[in-house]
SERO-4910 file (N, C-alpha, C, O; in steps of 0.05 Angstrom, whole numbers):
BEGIN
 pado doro    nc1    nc2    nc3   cac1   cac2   cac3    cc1    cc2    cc3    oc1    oc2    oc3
  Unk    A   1875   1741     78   1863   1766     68   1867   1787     90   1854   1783    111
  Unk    A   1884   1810     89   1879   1834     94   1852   1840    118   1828   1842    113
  Unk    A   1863   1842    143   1830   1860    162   1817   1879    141   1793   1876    133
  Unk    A   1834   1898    132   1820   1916    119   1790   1912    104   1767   1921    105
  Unk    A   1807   1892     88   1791   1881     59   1765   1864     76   1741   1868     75
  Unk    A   1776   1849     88   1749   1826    100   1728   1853    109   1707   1855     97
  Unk    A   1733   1873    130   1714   1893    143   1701   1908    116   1677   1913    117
  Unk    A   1710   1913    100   1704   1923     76   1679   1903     58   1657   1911     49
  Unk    A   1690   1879     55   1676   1867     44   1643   1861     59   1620   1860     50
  Unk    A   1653   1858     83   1625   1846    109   1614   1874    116   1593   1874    127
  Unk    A   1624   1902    110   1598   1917    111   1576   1927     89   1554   1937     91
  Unk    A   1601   1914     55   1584   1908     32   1561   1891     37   1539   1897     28
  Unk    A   1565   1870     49   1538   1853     58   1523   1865     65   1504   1870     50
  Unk    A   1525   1876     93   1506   1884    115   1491   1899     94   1468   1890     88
  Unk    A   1501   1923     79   1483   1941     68   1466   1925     39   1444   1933     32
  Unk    A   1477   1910     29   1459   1897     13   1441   1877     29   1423   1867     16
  Unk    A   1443   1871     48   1422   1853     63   1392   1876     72   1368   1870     71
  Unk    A   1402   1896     80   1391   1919    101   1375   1930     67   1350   1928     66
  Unk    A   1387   1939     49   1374   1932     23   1347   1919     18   1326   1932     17
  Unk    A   1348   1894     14   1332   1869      7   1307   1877     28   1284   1884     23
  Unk    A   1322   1872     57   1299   1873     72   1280   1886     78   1261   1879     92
  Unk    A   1287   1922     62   1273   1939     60   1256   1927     39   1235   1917     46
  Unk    A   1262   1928     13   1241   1920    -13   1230   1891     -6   1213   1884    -22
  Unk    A   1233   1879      7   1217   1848      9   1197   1864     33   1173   1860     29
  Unk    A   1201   1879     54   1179   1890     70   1157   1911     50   1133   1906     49
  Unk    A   1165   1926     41   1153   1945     20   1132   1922      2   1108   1922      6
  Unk    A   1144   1904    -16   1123   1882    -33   1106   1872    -16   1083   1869    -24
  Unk    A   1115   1863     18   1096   1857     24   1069   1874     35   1048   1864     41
  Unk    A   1076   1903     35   1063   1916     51   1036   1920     17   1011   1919     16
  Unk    A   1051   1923      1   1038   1925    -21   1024   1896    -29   1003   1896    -42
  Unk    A   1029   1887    -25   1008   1861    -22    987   1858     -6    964   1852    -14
  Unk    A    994   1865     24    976   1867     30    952   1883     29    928   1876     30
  Unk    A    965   1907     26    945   1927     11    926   1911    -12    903   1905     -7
  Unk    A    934   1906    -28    924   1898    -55    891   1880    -49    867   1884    -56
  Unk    A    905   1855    -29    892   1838    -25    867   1859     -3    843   1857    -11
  Unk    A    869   1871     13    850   1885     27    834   1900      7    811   1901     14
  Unk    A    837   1908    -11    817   1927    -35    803   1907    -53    779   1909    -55
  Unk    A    813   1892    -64    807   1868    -78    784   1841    -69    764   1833    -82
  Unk    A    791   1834    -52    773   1815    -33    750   1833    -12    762   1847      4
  Unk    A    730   1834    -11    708   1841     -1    699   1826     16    704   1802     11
  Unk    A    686   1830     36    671   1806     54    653   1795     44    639   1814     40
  Unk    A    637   1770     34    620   1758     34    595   1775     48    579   1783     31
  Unk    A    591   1780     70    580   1788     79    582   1813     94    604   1821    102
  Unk    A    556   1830    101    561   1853    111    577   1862    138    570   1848    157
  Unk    A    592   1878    142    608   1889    165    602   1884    188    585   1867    186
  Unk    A    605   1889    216    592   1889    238    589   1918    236    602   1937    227
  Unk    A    554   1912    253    550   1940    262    536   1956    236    525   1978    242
  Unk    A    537   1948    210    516   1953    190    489   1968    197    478   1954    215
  Unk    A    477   1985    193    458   1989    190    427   1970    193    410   1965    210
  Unk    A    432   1964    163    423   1941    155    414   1910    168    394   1896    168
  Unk    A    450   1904    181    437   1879    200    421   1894    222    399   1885    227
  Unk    A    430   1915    236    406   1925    261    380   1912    249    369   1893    260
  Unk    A    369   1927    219    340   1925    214    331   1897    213    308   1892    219
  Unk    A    350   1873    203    346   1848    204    342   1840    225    321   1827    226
  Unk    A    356   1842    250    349   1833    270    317   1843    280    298   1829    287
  Unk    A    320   1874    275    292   1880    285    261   1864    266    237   1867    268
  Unk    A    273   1853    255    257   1850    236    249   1866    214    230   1857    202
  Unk    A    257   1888    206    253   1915    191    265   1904    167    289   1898    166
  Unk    A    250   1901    149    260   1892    114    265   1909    107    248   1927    111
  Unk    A    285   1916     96    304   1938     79    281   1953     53    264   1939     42
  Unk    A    284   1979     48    259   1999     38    267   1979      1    288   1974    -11
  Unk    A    242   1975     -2    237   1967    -35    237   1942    -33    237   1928    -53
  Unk    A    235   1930     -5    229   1893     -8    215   1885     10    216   1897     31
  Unk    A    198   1861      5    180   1857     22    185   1820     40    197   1803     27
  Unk    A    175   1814     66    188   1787     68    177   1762     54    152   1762     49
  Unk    A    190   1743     48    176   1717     29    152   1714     40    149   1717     64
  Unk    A    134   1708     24    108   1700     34     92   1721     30     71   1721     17
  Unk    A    101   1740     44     84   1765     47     69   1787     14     78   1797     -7
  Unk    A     43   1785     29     24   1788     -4     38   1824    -18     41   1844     -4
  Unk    A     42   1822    -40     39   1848    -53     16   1866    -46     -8   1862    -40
  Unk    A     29   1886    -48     12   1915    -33    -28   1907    -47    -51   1905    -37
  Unk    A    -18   1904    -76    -53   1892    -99    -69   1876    -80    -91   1882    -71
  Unk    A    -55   1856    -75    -56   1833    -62    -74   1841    -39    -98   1840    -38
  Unk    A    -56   1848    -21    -66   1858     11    -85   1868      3   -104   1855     12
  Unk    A    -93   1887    -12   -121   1909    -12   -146   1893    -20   -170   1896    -15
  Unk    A   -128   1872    -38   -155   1857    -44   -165   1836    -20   -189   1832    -16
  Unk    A   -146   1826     -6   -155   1811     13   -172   1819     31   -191   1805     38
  Unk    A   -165   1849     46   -173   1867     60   -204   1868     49   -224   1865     64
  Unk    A   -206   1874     23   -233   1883     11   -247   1861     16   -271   1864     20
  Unk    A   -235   1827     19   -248   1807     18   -269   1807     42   -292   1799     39
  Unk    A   -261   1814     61   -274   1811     86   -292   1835     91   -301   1839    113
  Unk    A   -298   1852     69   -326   1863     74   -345   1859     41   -337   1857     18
  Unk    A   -373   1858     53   -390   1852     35   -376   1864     13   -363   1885     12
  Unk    A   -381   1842    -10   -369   1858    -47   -384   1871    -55   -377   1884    -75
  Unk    A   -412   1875    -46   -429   1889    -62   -448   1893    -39   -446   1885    -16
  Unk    A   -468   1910    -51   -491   1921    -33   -514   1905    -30   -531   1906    -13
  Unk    A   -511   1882    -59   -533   1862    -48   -533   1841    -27   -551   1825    -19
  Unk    A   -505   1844    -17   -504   1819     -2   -511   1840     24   -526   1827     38
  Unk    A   -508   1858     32   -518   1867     64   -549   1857     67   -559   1849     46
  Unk    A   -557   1857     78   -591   1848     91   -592   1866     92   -579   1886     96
  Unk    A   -626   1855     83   -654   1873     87   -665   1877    104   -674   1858    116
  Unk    A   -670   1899    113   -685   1907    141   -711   1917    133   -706   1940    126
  Unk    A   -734   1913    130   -756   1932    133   -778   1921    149   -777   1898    157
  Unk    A   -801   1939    155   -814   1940    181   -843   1922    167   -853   1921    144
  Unk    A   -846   1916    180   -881   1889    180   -901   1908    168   -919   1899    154
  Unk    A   -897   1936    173   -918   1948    160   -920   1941    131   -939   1931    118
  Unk    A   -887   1952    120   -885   1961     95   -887   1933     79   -894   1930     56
  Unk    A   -879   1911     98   -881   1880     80   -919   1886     80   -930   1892     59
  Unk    A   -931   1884     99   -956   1887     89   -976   1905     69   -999   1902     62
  Unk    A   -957   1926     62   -974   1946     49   -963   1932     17   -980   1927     -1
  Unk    A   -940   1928     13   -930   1913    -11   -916   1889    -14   -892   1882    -11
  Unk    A   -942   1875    -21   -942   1851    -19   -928   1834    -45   -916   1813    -42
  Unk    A   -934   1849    -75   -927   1853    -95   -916   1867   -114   -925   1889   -118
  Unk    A   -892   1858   -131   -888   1888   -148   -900   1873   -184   -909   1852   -193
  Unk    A   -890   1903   -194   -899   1890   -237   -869   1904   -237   -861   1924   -226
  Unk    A   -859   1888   -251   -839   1890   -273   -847   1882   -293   -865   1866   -299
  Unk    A   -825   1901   -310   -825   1900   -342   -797   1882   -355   -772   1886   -355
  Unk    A   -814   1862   -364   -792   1837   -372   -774   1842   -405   -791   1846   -423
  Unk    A   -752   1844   -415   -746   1847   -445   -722   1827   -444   -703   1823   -430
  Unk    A   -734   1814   -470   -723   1792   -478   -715   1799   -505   -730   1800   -525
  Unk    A   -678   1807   -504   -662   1823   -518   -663   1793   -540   -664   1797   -564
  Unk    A   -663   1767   -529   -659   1753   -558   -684   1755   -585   -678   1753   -608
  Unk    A   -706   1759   -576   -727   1755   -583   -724   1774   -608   -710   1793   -601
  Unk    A   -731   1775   -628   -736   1779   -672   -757   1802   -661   -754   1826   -665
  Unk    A   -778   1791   -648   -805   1805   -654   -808   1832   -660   -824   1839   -678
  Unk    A   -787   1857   -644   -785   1881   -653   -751   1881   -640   -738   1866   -625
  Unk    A   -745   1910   -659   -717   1919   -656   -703   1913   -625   -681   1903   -622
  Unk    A   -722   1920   -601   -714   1926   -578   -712   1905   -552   -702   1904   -530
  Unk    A   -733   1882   -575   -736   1855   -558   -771   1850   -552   -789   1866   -557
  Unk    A   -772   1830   -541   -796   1829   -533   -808   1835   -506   -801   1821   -487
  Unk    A   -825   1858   -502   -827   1860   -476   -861   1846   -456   -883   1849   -465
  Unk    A   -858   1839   -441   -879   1826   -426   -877   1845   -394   -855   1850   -384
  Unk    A   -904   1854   -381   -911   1856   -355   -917   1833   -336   -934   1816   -339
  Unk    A   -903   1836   -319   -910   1805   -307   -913   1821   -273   -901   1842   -269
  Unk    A   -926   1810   -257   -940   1813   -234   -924   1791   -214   -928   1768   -222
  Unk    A   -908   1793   -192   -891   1786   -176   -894   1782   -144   -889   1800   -129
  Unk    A   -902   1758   -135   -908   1765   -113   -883   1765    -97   -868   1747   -103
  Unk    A   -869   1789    -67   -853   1794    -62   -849   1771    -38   -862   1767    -18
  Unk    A   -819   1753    -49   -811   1727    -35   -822   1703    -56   -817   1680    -50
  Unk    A   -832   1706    -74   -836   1683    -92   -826   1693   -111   -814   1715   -113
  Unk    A   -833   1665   -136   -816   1679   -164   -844   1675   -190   -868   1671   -188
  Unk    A   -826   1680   -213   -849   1673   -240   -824   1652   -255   -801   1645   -250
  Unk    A   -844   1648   -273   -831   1633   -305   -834   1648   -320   -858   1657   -321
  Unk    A   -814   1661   -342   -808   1671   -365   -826   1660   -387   -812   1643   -399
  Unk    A   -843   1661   -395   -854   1640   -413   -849   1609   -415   -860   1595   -398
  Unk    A   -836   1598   -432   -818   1578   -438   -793   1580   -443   -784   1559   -451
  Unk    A   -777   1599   -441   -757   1603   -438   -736   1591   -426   -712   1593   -433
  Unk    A   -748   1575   -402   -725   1564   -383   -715   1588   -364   -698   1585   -347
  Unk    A   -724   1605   -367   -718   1626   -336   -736   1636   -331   -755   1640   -346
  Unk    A   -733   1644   -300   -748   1659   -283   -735   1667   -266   -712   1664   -260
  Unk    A   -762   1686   -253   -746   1711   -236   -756   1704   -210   -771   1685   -206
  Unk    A   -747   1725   -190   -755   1711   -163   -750   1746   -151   -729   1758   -154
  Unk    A   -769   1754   -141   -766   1787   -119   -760   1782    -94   -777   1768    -83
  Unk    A   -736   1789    -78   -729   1783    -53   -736   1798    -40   -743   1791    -17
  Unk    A   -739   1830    -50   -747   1834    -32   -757   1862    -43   -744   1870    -62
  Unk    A   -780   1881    -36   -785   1914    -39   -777   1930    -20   -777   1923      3
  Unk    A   -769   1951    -26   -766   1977    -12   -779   2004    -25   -776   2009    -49
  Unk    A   -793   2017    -11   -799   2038    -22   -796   2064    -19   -810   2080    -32
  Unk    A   -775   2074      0   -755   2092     -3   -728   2078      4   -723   2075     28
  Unk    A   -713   2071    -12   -687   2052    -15   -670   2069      4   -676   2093      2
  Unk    A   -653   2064     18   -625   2068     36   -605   2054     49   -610   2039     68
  Unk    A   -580   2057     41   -567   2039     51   -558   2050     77   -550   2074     77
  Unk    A   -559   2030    111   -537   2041    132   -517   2030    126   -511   2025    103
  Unk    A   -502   2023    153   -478   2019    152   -468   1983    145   -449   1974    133
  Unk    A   -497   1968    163   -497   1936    160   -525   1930    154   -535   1909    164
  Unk    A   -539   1945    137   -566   1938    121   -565   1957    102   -547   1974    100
  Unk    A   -589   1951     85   -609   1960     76   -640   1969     86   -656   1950     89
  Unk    A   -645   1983     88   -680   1991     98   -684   2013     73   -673   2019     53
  Unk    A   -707   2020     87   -722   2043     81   -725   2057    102   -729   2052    126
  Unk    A   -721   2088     81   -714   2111     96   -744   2120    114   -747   2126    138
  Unk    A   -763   2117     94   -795   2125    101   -814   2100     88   -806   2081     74
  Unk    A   -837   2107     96   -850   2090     88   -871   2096     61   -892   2086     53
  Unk    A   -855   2116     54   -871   2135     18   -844   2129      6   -820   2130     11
  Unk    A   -873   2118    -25   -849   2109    -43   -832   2130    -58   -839   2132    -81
  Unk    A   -809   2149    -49   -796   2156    -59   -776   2151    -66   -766   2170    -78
  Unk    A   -762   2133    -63   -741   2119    -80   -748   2081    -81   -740   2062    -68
  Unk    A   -763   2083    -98   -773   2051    -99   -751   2037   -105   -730   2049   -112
  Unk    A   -752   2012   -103   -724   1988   -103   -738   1956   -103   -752   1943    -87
  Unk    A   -732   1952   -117   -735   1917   -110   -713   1896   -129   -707   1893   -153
  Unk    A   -705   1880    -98   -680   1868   -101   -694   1840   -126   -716   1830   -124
  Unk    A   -680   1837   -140   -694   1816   -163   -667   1787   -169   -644   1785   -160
  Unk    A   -676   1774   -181   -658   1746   -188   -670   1735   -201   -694   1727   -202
  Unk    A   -645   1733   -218   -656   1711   -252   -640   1686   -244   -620   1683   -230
  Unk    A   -659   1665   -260   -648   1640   -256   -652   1629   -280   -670   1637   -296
  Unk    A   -633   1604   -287   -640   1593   -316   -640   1565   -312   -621   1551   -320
  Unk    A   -667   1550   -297   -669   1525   -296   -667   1530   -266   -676   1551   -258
  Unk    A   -654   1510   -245   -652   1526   -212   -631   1536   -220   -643   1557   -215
  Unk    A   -604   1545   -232   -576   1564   -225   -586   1596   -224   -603   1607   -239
  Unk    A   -573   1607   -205   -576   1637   -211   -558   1649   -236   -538   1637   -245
  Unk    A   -564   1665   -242   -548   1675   -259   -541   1702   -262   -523   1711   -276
  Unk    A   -559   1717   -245   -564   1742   -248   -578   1762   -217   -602   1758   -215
  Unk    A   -571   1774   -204   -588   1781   -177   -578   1816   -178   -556   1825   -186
  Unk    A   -594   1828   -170   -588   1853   -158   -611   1877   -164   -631   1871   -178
  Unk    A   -609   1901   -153   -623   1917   -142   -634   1931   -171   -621   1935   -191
  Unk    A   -668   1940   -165   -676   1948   -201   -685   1971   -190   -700   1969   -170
  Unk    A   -679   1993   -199   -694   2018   -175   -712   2033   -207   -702   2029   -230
  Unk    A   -735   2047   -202   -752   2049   -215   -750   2081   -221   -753   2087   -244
  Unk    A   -746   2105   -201   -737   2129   -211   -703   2134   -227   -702   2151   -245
  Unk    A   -679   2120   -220   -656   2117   -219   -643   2084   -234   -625   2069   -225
  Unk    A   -660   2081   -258   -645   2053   -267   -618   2054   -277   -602   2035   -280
  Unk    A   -615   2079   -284   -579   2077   -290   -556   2067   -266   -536   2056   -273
  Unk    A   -561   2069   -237   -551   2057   -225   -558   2026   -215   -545   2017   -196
  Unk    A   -584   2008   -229   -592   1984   -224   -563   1957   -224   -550   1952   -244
  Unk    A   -561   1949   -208   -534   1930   -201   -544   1899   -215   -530   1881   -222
  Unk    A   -577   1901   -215   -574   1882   -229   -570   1881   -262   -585   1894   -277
  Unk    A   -548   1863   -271   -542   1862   -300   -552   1836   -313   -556   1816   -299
  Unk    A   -555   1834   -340   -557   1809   -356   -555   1815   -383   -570   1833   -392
  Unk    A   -542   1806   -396   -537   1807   -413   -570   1807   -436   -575   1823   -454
  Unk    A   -585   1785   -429   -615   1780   -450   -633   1794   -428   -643   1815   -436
  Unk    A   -637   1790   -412   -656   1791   -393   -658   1821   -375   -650   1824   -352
  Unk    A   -672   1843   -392   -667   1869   -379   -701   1866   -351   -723   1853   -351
  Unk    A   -691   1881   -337   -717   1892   -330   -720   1919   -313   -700   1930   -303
  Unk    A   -752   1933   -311   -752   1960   -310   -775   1949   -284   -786   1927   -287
  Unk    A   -782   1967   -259   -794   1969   -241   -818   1986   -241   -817   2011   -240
  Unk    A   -842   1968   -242   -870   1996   -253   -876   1998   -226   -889   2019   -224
  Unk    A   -873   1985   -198   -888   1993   -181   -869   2014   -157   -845   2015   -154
  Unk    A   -888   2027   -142   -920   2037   -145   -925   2050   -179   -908   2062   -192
  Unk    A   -946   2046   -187   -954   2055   -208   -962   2088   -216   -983   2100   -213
  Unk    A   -948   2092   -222   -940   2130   -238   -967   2135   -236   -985   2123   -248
  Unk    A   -969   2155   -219  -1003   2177   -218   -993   2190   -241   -970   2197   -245
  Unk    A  -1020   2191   -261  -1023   2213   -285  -1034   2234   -270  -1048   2233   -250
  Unk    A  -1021   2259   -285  -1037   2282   -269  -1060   2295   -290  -1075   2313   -283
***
């Protein structure tokens, strides 16, 4: 064969090689591309935001860590650890006022009772720290305690003065020994009385209303 022809033919090569090797680099560059957009990390980047807060311990905003109580939760727990009600704080009042009232009368209504529309009502006489019997009923009541101007501080109950202007006496129903029923019967102000029962109302006569 001809120099000519052979140099002719071998720089046909070269340029179809020099060819190829361009488009086989190009597919791959496009591959690689592809695969970088496509495939995602499992997990987050370095240097994230996010892991900082993990490390610090900082839970990401709208989640809270396992275990840890719902906001309901917490408030209620929180609430747990102070008295639930006003009857459970203690009574404070002074030796005088246990001696001047020794006793109160309540007015007993027994919502089951036919006898009239409103129930049956009975006066019953109470000595303060003991209890009575309901008739035969199977309940009775028990007075824990009088106040005769009612006030709550901050970790009692007392009285504000020693004149009955806001009378109070803490009361408890029982049906057989169970309690069933306990809380405060105030005698100017019964719309706010804490104690509830369903049959068993009662109203506070003492001190006893001067007629004028």
């Amino acid at each position: 064969m001809p120099v000519k022809k052979i140099l002719v033919f071998s720089a046909a090569i070269l340029v179809f090689l020099a060819a190829c090797g361009k488009e086989g680099k190009k597919a791959g560059e496009e591959k690689k591309e592809e695969v970088k957009t496509t495939e995602l990390p499992a997990e987050l980047p370095k240097g994230h935001p996010q892991i900082e807060e993990m490390q610090k311990g900082i839970t990401p905003a709208g989640e809270l860590p396992a275990g840890y109580p719902a906001a309901g939760q917490a408030q209620k727990q929180a609430g747990e650890s102070h008295p639930k009600s006003k009857t459970e704080l203690p009574v404070k009042v002074s030796d005088k006022i246990k001696a001047r009232w020794k006793d109160v009368e309540l007015e007993v209504t027994d919502a089951s009772s036919s006898k009239s529309t409103s129930g049956k009502k009975a006066v019953v006489k109470v000595k303060v720290g003991g209890g009575i019997k309901i008739g035969d009923t199977g309940y009775s009541f028990k007075v824990e305690a009088f106040i005769p101007d009612y006030v709550i501080y901050q970790d009692s109950i007392g009285s504000k003065s020693e004149k009955p202007n806001n009378p109070a006496a803490l009361v408890e129903l029982f049906e057989g020994d169970k309690s069933v029923a306990r809380g405060w019967v105030f005698k100017n102000f019964p719309a706010f009385n804490s104690y509830k029962h369903g049959r068993f109302t009662v109203a506070l006569l003492t001190p006893p209303t001067v007629k004028k």
